[in-house]
C-alpha positions as CSV (number, residue, x, y, z in Angstrom):
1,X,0.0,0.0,0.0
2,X,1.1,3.6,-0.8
3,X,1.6,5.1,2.6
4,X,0.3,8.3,2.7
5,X,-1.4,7.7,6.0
6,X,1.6,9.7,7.5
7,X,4.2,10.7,4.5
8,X,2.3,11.6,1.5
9,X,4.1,13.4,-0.8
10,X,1.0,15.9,-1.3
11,X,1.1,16.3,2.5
12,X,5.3,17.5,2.5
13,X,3.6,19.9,-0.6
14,X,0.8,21.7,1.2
15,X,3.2,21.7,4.1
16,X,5.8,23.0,2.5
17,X,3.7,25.8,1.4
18,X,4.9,24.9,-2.3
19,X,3.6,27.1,-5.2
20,X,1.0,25.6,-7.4
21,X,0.8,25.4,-11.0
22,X,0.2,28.7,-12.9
23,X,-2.8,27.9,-14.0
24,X,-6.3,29.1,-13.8
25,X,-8.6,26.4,-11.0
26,X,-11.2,26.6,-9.3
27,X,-11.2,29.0,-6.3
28,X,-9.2,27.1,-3.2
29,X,-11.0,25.2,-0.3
30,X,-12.8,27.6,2.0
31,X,-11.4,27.8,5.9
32,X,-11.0,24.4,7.4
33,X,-13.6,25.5,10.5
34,X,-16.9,25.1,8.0
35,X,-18.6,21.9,7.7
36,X,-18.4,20.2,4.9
37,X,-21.6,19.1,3.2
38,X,-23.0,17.6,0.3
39,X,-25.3,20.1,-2.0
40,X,-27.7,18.3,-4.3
41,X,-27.4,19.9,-8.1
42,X,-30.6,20.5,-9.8
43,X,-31.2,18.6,-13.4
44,X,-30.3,21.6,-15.8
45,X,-26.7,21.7,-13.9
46,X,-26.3,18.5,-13.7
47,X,-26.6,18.0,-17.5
48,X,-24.5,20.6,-17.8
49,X,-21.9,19.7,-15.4
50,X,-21.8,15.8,-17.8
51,X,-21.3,17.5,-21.0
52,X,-18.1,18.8,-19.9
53,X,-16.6,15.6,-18.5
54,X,-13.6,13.9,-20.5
55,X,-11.1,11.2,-19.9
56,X,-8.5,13.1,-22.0
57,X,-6.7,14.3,-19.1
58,X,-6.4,11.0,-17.9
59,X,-4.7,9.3,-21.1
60,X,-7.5,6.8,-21.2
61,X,-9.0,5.5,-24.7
62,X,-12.3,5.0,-23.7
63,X,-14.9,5.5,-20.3
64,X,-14.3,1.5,-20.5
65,X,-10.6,1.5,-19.5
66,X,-12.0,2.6,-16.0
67,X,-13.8,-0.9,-15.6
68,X,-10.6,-2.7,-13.7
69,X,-10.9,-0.2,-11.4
70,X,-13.9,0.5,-10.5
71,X,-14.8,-3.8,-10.4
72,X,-11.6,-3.6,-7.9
73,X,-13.7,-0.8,-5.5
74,X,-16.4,-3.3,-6.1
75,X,-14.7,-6.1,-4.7
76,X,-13.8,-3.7,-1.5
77,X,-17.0,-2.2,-1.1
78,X,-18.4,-5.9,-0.4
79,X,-16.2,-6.5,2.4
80,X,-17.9,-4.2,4.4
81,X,-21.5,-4.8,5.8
82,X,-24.2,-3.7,3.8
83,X,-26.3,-1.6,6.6
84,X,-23.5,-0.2,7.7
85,X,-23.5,4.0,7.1
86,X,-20.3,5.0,4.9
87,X,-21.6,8.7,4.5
88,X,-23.1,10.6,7.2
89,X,-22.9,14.4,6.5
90,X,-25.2,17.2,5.9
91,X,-27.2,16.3,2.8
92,X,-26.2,13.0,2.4
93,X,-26.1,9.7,4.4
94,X,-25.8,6.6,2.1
95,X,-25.1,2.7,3.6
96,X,-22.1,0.7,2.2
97,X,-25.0,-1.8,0.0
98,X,-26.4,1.6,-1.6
99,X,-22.6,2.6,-2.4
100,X,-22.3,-0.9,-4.3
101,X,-25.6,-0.8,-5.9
102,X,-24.9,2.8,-7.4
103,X,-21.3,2.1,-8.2
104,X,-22.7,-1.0,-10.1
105,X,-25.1,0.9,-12.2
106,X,-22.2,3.2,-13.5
107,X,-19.8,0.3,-14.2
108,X,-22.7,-1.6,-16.1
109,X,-23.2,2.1,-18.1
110,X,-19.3,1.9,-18.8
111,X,-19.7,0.7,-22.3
112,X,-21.8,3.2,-23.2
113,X,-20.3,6.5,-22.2
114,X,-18.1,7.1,-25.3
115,X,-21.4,7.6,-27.4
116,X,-24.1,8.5,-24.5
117,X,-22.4,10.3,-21.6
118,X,-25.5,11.8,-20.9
119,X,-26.9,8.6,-19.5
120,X,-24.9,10.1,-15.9
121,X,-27.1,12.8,-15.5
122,X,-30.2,10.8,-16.9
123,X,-29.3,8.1,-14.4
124,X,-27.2,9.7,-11.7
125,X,-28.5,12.6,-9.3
126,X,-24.9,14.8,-8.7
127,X,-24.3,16.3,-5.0
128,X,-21.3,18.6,-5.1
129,X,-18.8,18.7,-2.0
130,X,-18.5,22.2,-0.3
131,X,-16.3,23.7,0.4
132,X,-13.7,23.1,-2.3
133,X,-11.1,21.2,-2.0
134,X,-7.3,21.4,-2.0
135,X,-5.7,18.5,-4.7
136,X,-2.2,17.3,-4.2
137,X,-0.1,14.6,-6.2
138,X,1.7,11.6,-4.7
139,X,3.8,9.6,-7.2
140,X,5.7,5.9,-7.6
141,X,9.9,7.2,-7.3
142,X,12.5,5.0,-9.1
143,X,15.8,4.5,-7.2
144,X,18.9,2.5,-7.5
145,X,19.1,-0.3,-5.6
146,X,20.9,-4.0,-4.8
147,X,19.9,-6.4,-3.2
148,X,22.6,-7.0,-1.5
149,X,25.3,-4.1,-0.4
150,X,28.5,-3.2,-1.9
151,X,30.5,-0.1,-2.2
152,X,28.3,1.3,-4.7
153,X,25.1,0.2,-2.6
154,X,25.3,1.0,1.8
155,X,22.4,2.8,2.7
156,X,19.7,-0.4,3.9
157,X,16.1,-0.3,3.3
158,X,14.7,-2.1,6.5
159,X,11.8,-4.2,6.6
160,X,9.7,-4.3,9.4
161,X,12.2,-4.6,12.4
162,X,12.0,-8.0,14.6
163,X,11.0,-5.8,17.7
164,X,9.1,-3.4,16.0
165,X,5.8,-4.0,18.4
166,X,2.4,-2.8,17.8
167,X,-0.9,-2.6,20.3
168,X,-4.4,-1.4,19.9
169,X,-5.3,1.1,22.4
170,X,-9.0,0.2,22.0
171,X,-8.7,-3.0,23.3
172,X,-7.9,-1.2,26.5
173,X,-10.2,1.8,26.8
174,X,-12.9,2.9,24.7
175,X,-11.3,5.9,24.4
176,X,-8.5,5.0,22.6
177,X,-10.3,3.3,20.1
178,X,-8.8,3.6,16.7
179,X,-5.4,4.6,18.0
180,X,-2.3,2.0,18.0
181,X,0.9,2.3,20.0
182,X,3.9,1.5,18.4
183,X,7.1,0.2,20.3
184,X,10.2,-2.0,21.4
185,X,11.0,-4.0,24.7
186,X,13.7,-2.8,27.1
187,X,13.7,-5.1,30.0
188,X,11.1,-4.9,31.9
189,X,10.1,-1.5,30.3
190,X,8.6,-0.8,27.4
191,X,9.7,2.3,25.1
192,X,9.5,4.1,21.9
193,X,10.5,2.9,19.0
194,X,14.4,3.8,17.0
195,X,14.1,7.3,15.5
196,X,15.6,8.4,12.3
197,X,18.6,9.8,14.2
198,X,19.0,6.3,16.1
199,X,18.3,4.2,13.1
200,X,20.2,6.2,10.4
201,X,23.0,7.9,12.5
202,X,23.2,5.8,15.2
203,X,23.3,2.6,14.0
204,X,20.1,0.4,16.3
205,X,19.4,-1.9,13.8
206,X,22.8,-2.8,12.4
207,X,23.1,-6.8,13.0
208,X,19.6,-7.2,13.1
209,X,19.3,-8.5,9.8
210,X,15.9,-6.8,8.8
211,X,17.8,-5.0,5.8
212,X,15.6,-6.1,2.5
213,X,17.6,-4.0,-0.3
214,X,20.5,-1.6,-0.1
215,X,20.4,2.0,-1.9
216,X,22.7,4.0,-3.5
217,X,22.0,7.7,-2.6
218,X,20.7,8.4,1.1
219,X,18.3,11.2,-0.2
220,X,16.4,8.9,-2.1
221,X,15.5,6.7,1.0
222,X,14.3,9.5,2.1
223,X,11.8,10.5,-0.3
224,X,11.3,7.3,-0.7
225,X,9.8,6.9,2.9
226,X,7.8,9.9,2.2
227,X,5.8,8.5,-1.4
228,X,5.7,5.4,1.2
229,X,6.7,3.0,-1.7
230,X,8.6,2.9,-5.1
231,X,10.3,0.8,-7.5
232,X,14.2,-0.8,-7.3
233,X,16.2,-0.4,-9.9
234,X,18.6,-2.7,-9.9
235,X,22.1,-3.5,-11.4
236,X,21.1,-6.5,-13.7
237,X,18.7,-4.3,-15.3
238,X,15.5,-5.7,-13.9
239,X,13.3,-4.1,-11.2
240,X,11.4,-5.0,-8.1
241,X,8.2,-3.0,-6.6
242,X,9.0,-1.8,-2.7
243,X,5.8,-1.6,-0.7
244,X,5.1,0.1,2.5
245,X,5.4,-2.4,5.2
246,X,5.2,-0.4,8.8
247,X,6.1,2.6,10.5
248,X,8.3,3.5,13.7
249,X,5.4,5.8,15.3
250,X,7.2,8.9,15.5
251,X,5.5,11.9,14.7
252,X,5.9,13.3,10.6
253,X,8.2,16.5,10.8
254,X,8.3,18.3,7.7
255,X,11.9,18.8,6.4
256,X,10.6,21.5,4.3
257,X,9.4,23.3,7.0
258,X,12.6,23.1,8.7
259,X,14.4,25.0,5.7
260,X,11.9,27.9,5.7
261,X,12.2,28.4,9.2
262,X,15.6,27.8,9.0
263,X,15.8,30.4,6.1
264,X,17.4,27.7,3.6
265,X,15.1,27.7,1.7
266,X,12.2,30.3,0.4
267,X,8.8,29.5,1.4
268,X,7.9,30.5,-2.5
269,X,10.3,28.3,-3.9
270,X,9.6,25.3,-2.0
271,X,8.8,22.2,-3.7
272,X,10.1,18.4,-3.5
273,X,12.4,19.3,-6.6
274,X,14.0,22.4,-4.2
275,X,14.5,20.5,-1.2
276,X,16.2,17.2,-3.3
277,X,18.6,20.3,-4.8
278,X,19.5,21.7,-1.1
279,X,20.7,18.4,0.2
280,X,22.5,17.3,-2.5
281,X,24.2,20.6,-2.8
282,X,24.7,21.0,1.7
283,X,26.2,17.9,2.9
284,X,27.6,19.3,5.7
285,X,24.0,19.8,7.3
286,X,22.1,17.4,4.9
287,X,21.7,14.8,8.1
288,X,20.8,17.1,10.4
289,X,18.0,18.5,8.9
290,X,16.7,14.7,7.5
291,X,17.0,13.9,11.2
292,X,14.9,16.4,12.4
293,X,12.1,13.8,11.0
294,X,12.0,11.6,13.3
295,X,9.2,9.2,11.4
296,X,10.5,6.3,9.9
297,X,8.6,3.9,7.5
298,X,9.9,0.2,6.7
299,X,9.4,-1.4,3.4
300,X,8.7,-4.9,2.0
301,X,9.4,-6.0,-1.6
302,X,7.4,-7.5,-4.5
303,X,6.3,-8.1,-7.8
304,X,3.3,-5.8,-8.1
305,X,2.6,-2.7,-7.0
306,X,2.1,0.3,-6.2
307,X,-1.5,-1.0,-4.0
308,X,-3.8,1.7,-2.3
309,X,-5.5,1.2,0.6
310,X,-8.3,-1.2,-1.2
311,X,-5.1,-3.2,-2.3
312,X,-5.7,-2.6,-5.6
313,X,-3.0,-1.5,-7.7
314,X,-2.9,2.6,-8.2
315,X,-3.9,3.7,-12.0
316,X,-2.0,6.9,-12.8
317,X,-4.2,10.2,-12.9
318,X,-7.4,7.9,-11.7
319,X,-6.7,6.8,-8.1
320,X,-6.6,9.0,-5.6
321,X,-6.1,9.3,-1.8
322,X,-9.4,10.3,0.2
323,X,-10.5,11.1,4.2
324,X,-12.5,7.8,4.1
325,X,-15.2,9.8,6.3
326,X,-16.0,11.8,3.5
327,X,-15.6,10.1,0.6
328,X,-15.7,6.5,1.3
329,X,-13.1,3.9,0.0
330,X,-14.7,2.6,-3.3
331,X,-16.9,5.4,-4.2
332,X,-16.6,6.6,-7.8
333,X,-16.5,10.7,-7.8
334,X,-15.9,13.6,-10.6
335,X,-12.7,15.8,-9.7
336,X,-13.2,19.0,-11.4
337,X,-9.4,21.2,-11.4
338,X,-6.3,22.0,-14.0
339,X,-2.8,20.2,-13.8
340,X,0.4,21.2,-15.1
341,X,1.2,20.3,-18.8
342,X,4.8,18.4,-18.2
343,X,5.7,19.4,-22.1
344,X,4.3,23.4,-22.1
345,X,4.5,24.5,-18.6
346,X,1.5,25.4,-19.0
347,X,-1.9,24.1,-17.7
348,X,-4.3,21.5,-19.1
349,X,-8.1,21.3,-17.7
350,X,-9.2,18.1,-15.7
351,X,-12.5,17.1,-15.3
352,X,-13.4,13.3,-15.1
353,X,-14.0,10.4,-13.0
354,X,-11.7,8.9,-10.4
355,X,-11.3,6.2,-8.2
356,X,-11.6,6.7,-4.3
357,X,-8.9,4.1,-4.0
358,X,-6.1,5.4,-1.1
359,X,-6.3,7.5,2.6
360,X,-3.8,9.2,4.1
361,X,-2.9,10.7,7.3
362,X,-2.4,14.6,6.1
363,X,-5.4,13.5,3.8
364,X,-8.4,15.2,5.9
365,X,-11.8,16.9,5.3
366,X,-12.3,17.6,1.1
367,X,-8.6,17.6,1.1
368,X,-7.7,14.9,-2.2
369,X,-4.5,13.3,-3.4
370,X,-4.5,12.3,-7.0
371,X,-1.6,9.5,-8.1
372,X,-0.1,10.4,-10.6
373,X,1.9,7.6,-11.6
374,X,5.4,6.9,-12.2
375,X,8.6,8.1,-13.8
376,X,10.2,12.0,-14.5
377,X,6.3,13.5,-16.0
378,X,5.0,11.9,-12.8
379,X,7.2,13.3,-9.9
380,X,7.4,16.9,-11.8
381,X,3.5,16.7,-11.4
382,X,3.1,15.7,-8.0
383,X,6.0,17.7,-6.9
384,X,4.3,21.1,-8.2
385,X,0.7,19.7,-7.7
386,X,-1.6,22.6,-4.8
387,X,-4.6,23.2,-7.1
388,X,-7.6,23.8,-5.8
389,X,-10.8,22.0,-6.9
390,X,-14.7,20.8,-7.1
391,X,-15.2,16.8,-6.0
392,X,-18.9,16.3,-7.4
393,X,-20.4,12.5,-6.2
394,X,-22.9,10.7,-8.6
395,X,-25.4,8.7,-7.2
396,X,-28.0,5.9,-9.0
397,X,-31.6,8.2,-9.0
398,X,-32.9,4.9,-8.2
399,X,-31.0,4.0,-5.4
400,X,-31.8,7.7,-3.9
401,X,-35.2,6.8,-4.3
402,X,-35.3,4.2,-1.2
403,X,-33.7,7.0,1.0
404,X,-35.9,8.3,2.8
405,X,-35.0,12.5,4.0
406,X,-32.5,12.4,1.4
407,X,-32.4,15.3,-1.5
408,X,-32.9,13.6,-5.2
């Protein structure tokens, strides 16, 4: 799974205070202190609001290539208990078998959408998610990488450390329920886990034997803990997938932060781009400043990847990372914004379905993380991604229908 429960790269972005595309987008999220809701559009905007939907922007040949994902968020939406509410906010509360049964309806219209897109507002009643929202990218990094270490490759990618020991809180108190503590035995104590400072500068899990692949450039570790996963490139030319596998339970510190406060870097030039550039160019304080994160995530290897939270693997400029309260895991939703043309520097418009597919930790409220896939177009994207936005959420008319106090 992509890991932005805690290291996003869109949360290091919003942050970081980076600046956004120069592109014209919808107006950015209102103040975090007003409720989001879901407004009900009447007929006439709706079939406005379909006419101007495309899968351009998305590189996809046809409204079809969405059906893999959207049977995967079918196959997650059944794990969870029909009656059970998925949605509860103002204008809107919707079980987990209503979700499937509208998210089936629009897969079974898939076919049909190149030459009728109109059946989504003839079929589909279209709430729109106030306030706005605030879209950041998250991407799949390449680095170089052994699996096994030489001179060329010392800097270990740990799997999830032997001692490395997790409870649930709830099981204790109802209070704590939902939270986990994260820790290691020492004696007859029990303490927090190795920080960055003790794993990376210190040494604490030297011997161990929980190293799974050896880098080549310390930096990209780094961001590599931040995307949360990644691929390996490795020195006989083929490539293994690296996967989030755990997390030390430290709190996230944003290194960007640090240089703005620090005065390193401008807060205006600050991007994941900048902050690569000042670490490569200041050795001499390069550790320091990683160390002041003390969060530190473990990996596991394999063949596929990367997986969202669903575990369904991420389709580039289609998945994205939600706050499961809001929009729930599965759900099928219209992201209305601009993104930055790679070739022009310029902007291209974005309106189209995406997958509901991801969470993450920084990802809270109307707040959204698109994926945006893998390779040099990729990370330039999420690295400059702060756009604001409009989520829209379709709904079956008929399903609607059996709700009773909701708006059609």
């Amino acid at each position: 799974m992509i890991f932005r429960k805690l290291f996003v790269y869109s949360a290091l972005v919003f942050t970081l205070l980076t600046a956004g595309c120069a592109t014209e987008a919808p107006p950015p999220p209102a103040a975090v202190s007003e409720t989001p809701a879901y407004a009900p559009l009447s007929g006439a905007e709706a079939r406005e609001l379909v006419a101007q939907l495309s899968i351009k922007a998305q590189n996809l040949g046809s409204w079809s290539a969405l059906r893999p994902g959207i049977e995967a968020n079918l196959r997650y939406i059944r794990t969870r208990s029909r009656d059970a509410v998925c949605v509860r906010r103002p204008g809107l509360v919707l079980t987990w078998g209503q979700l499937h049964d509208s998210v089936s309806e629009l897969a079974s219209l898939l076919d049909q959408l190149d030459h009728a897109p109109n059946l989504l507002a003839e079929r589909f009643s279209w709430f729109k998610l106030e306030p706005g929202t605030l879209l950041t990218g998250y991407y799949e990094p390449w680095l170089k990488a052994s699996l096994a270490p030489d001179n060329n490759y010392k800097y270990p990618l740990y799997g999830v450390p032997g001692d490395l020991k997790v409870a649930d809180l709830g099981l204790f108190h109802p209070r704590w329920a939902g939270q986990r503590l994260v820790y290691r035995v020492d004696g007859d104590r029990i303490e927090p886990y190795y920080d960055r400072s003790a794993i990376d500068g210190l040494g604490a899990l030297e011997g161990a034997g929980d190293e799974i692949a050896w880098a080549a450039d310390p930096v990209d570790v780094f961001f590599l803990q931040i995307q949360g996963s990644g691929r390996l490139d490795l020195p006989d030319g083929t490539y293994k997938h690296i996967l989030y596998g755990g997390k030390n339970g430290r709190q996230y510190v944003s290194i960007g932060r640090v240089l703005i406060d620090k005065g390193y870097v401008p807060r205006e030039e600050m991007s994941m781009q900048r902050i690569r550039k000042f670490l490569r160019e200041n050795p001499d304080v390069a550790q320091d400043i990683l160390f002041r994160n003390p969060s530190y995530v473990f990996f596991r290897l394999a063949d596929e990847g990367p997986f969202g939270s669903i575990n369904a693997i991420l389709t580039p400029r289609v998945s994205v990372a939600v706050d499961r309260s809001m929009i729930p895991l599965g759900s099928v939703v219209a992201l209305k914004t601009a993104l930055m043309d790679y070739d022009t520097g310029g902007s291209e418009q974005f309106f189209s379905l995406v997958l509901a597919q991801d969470t993450g930790g920084a990802i809270q409220g109307t707040r959204m993380d698109l994926f945006c896939g893998t390779g040099e177009e990729a990370e330039h994207l999420a690295g400059h991604l702060q756009e604001g936005a409009v989520v829209y959420m379709p709904l079956s008319k008929r399903v609607l229908a059996s709700l009773p106090g909701n708006p059609q």
